[in-house]
C-alpha positions in Angstrom: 67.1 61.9 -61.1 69.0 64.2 -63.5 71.3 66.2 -60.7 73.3 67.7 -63.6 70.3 69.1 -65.8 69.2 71.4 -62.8 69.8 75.0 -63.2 68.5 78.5 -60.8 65.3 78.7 -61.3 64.4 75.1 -62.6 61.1 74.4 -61.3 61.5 71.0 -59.0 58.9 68.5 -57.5 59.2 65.8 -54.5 57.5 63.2 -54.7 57.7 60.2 -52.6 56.0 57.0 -53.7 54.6 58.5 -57.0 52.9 60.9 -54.8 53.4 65.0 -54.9 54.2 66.2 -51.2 56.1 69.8 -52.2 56.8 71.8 -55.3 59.7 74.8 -55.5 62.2 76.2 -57.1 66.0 75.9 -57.7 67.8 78.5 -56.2 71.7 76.4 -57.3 72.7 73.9 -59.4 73.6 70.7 -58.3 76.4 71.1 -55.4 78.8 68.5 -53.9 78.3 67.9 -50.2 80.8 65.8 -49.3 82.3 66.5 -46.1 79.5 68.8 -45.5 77.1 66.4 -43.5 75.4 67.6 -40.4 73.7 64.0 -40.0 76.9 61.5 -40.3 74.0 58.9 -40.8 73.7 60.6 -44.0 75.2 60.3 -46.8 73.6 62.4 -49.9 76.9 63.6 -51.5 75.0 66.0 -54.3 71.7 68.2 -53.2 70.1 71.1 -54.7 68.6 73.9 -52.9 65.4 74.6 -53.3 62.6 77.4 -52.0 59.8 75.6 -51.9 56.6 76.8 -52.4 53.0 76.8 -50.7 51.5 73.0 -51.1 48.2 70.9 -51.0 47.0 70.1 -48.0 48.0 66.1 -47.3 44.0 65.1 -48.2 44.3 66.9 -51.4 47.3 65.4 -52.9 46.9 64.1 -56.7 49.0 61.1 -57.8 51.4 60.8 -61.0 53.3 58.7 -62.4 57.2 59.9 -61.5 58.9 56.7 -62.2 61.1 57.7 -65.5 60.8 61.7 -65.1 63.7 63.7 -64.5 63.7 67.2 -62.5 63.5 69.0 -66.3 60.9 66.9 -67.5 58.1 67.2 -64.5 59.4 71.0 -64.5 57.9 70.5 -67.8 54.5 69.4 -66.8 52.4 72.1 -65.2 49.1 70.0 -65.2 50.3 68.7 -61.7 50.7 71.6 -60.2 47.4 73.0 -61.1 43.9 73.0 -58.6 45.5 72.7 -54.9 44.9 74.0 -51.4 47.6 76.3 -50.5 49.4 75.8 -46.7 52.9 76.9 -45.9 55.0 74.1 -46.0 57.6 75.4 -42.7 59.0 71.7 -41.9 61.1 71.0 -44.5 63.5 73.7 -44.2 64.7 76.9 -42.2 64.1 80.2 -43.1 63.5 81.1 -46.9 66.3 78.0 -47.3 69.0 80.1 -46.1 72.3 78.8 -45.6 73.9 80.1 -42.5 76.7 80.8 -44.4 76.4 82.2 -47.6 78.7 85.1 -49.9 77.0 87.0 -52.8 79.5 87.3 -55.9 79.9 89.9 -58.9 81.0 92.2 -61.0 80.8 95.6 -59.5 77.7 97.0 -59.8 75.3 94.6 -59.9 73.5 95.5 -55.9 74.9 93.0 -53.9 75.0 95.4 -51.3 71.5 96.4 -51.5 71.0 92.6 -51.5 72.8 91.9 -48.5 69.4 94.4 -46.9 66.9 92.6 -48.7 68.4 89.5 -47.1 69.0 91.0 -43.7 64.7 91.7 -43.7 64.2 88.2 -44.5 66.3 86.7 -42.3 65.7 89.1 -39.1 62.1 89.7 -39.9 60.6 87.3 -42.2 60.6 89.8 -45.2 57.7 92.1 -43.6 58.1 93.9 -47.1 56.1 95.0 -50.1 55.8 92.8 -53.4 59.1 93.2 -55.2 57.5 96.0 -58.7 58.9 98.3 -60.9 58.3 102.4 -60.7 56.5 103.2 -57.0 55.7 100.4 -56.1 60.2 99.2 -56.3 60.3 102.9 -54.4 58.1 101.6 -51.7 60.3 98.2 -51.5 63.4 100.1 -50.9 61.9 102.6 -48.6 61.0 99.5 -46.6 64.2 97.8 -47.0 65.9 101.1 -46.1 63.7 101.5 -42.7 64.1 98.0 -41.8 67.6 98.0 -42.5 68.3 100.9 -40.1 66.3 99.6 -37.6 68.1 96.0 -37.6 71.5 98.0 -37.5 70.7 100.5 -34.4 68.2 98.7 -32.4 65.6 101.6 -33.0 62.5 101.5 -34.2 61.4 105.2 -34.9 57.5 104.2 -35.7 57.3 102.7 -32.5 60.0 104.8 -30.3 61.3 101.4 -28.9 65.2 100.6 -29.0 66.0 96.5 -28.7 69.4 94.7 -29.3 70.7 95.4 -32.9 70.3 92.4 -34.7 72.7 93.1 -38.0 76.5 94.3 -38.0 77.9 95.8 -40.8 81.7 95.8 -41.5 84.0 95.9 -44.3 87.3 93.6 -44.7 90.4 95.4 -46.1 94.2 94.6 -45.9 94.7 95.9 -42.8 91.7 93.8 -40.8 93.0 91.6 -38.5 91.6 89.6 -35.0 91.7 92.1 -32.5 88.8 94.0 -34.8 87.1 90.2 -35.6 87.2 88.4 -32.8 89.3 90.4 -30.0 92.7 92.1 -28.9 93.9 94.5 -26.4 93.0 98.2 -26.3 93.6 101.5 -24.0 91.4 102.3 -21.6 90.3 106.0 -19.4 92.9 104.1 -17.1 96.3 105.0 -19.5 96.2 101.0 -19.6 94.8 98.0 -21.8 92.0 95.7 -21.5 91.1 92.5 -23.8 88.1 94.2 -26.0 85.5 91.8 -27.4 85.4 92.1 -31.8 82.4 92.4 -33.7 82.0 88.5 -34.3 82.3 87.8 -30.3 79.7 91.2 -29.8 77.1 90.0 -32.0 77.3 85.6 -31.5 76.9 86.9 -27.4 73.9 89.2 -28.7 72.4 86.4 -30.6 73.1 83.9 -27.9 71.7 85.5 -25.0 68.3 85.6 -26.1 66.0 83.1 -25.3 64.0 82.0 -28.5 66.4 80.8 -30.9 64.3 81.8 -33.8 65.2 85.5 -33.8 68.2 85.3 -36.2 70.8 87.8 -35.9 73.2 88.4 -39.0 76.2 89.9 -39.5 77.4 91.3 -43.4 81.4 91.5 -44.4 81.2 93.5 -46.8 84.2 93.1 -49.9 84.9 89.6 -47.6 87.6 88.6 -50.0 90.1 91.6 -49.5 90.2 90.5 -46.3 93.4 88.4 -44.8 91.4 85.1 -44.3 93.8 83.3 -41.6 94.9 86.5 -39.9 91.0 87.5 -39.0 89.7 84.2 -38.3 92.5 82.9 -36.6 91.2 79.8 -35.0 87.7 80.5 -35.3 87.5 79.6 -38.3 86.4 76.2 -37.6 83.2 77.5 -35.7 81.5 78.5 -39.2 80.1 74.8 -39.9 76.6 74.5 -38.9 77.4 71.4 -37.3 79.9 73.1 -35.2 78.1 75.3 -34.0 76.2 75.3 -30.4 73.8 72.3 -30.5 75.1 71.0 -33.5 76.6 67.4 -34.1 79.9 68.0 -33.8 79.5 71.0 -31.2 83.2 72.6 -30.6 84.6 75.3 -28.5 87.3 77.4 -29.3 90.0 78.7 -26.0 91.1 81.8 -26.9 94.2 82.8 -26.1 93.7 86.3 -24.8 91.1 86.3 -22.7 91.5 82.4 -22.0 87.6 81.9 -22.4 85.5 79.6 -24.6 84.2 80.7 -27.9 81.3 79.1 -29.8 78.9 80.6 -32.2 75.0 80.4 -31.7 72.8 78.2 -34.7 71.1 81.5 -34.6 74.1 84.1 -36.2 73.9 84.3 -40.1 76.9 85.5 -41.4 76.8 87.1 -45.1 79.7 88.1 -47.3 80.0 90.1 -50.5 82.8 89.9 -53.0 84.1 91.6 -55.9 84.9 89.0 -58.4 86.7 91.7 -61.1 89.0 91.8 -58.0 89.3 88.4 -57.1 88.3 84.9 -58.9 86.2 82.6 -56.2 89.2 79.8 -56.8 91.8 82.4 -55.0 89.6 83.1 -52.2 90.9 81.3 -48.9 90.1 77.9 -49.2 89.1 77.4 -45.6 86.5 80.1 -46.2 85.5 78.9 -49.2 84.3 75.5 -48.3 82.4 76.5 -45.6 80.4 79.6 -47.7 78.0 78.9 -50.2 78.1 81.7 -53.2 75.0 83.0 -55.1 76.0 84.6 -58.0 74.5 88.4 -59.0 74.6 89.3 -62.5 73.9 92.2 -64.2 70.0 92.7 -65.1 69.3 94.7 -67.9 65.6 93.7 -66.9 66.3 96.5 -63.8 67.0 99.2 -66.6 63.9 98.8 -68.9 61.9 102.1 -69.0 64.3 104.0 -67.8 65.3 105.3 -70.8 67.5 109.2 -71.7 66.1 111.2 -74.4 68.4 113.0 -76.5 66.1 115.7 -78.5 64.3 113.4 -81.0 66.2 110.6 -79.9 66.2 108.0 -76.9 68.9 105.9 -75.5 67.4 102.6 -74.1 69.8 101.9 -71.4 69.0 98.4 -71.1 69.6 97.6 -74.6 73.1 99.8 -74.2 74.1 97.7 -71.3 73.3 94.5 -72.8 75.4 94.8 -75.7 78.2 96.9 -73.8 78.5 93.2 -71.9 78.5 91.1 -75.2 81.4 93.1 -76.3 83.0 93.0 -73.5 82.6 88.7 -72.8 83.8 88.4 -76.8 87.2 87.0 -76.3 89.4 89.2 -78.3 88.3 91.9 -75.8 88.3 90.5 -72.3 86.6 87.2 -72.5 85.9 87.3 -68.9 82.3 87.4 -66.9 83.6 89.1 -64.2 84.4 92.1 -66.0 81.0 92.8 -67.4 79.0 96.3 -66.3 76.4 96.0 -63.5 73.0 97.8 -63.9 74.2 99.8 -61.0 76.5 102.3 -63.0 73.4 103.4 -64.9 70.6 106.2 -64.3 67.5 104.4 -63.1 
């Protein structure tokens, strides 16, 4: 099949012996995988991921003929898709098709931090949300997202006056991070002495391995993750970020620390999401250790966020979409900066 013609949003359909068993969509394009195998008796080296969508029920499955058809060409072919039973189809992937690892890049402005709480919902609590709209019903989304958000963060949930572990931590990297903040270092105490204090990475993998049903994710954002001193926060830890590495994985390992002389392993149950700048930093300079154990969705800027909100002038009226869009044209034409990276996100603009 045509690995290479696959783009974000291609529509994709598996089929095993000319028979449909799921249809999705393409959230990448084709990625290399080599090196990357949880199942060593594996050995796919390019995959795409894909959210895949509700299905036929196994009785109700129509036959084609998928022989010669690449991805683009049954994408192509909507007859197939059409007059099914609808079940979820959960076996074929965790969560929404979430990698446990993932960063969100961009240029500024474009809401990856208002997408790193869309994704904490959906991770923590299956997206209990409203329908993504535009006008009230987008206000009633990020009310939501806002609610759930804070409640993931504290532990409280005001509507019913319950407090529980908090299942999301929040942090920001900058130069001066290091691993007595990450993972953990010495600190005073009431005593005019110094104790081994545990960093937010140990606090939250202990939250999120204490509990007993290893489906209730726990996530923890770094927010700006690439201004961040990779090998000085990390330190040996590092390693641990591999989904095979982690508890119950293949290749399960334990990290010693050094200053508390216990062992360290991260739960299958601890997303961690990152967010980074990419005016300030291109993804090729970012750690290299970091980077080939993180996956990277790119955000763009969406002009489409913009339509309707428009500034009247008098008689006149200043489409904001249409000012952004060509704002960004200008600025990708190489005699001006020539670089995606420095376009303008949606987010500088009055909505």
């Amino acid at each position: 099949l045509a690995f290479w013609g696959v783009r974000p949003g291609d529509r994709i359909i598996l089929t095993h012996l000319n028979t449909v068993k799921a249809k999705g969509t393409a959230t990448t394009p084709f990625i290399h995988n080599k090196g990357r195998l949880t199942d060593p008796a594996i050995d796919y080296t390019l995959f795409v991921r894909v959210v895949w969508d509700k299905m036929p029920l196994p009785d109700d499955i129509e036959k084609i003929d998928a022989g010669a058809m690449s991805f683009k060409d049954i994408s192509d072919n909507d007859r197939y898709l059409k007059g099914y039973k609808e079940f979820e189809l959960k076996s074929m992937t965790r969560l929404n098709n979430m990698p446990l690892n993932l960063i969100l890049c961009g240029p500024p402005g474009t809401g990856k931090t208002y997408r790193t709480k869309e994704l904490a919902c959906e991770i923590c609590l299956d997206d209990a949300l409203p329908e993504k709209g535009k006008g009230a019903k987008d206000a009633k989304r990020t009310k939501a997202i806002n609610e759930c958000f804070e409640q993931l963060t504290t532990g409280a949930d005001k509507s019913r006056g319950i407090t529980a572990d908090k299942r999301v931590e929040f942090i920001t990297f900058h130069p001066n991070y290091d691993y007595s903040d990450f993972i953990e270092g010495f600190r005073p105490n009431e005593k005019e002495g110094f104790e081994i204090v545990p960093g937010v990475l140990r606090e939250i993998a202990a939250r999120a391995a204490k509990v007993e049903n290893k489906g209730k994710n726990f996530l923890l954002i770094i927010d700006e993750i690439n201004r961040g001193n990779i090998a000085k926060i990390f330190g040996e830890t590092i390693t641990l970020l591999e989904e095979d590495k982690r508890e119950g994985g293949t290749f399960t390992i334990k990290c010693h620390l050094p200053l508390s002389k216990e062992d360290f392993c991260l739960p299958p149950n601890l997303y961690i999401l990152g967010t980074m700048n990419t005016a300030d930093r291109s993804i090729a300079m970012l750690d290299i250790a970091l980077r080939r154990r993180f996956e990277f969705e790119d955000v763009p800027p969406n002009p489409e966020l913009l339509k309707g909100a428009d500034v009247k002038f008098g008689t006149d009226v200043l489409r904001q979409d249409e000012l952004m869009e060509n704002l960004n044209k200008v600025l990708l034409r190489k005699d001006i900066l020539g670089n995606r990276d420095y376009q303008i996100g949606h987010a500088w603009f009055a909505m």
